[in-house]
C-alpha positions as CSV (number, residue, x, y, z in Angstrom):
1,X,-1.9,-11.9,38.4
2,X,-4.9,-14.5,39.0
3,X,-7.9,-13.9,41.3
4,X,-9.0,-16.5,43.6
5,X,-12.6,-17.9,43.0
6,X,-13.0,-20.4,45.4
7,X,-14.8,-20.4,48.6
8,X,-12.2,-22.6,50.4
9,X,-9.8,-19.5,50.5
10,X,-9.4,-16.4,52.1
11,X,-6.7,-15.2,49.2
12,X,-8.3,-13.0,47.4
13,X,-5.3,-12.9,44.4
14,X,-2.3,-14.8,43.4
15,X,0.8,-14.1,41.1
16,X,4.0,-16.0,40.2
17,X,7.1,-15.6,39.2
18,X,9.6,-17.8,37.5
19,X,13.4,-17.3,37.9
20,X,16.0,-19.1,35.1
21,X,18.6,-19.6,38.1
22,X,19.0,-18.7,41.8
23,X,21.5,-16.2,40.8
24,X,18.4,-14.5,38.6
25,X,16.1,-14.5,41.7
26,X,19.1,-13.2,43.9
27,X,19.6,-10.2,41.4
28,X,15.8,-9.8,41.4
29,X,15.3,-9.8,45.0
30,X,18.1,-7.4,46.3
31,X,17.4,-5.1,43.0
32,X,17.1,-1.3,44.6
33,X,13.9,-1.5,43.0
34,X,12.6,-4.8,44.5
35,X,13.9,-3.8,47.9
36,X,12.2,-0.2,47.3
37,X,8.9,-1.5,46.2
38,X,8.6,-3.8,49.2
39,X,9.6,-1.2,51.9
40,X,7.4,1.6,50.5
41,X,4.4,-0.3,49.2
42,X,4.3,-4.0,50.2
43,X,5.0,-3.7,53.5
44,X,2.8,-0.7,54.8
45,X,0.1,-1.9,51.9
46,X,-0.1,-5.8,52.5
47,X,-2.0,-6.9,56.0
48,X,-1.4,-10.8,55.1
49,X,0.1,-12.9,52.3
50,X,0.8,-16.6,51.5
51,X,4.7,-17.4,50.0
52,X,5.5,-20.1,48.4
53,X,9.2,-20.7,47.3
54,X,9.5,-23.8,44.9
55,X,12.8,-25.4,42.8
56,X,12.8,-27.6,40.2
57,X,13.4,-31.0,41.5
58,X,15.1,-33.4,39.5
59,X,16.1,-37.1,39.9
């Protein structure tokens, strides 16, 4: 986890994750854990949030 420092932003923190494969972030993300955490904490818990979903782009 990283907190933001600059005044240009309203986030107050940041985190990332990195993911070997898209099958890894599909296990990840529909894990009963994952899908627990994010109906019991995130989304009563979280007012507003920024996502960003990148892949490696290669030519």
């Amino acid at each position: 986890m990283r907190r933001q420092v600059s005044s240009k932003s309203d986030a107050r923190f940041q985190f990332s994750m990195t993911f070997d494969d898209p099958a890894s972030y599909d296990a990840y993300n529909s894990h009963p854990d994952h899908v627990r955490f994010v109906e019991t904490r995130w989304v009563p818990e979280v007012a507003a949030f920024q996502e960003y979903d990148f892949v490696d782009v290669t030519d």
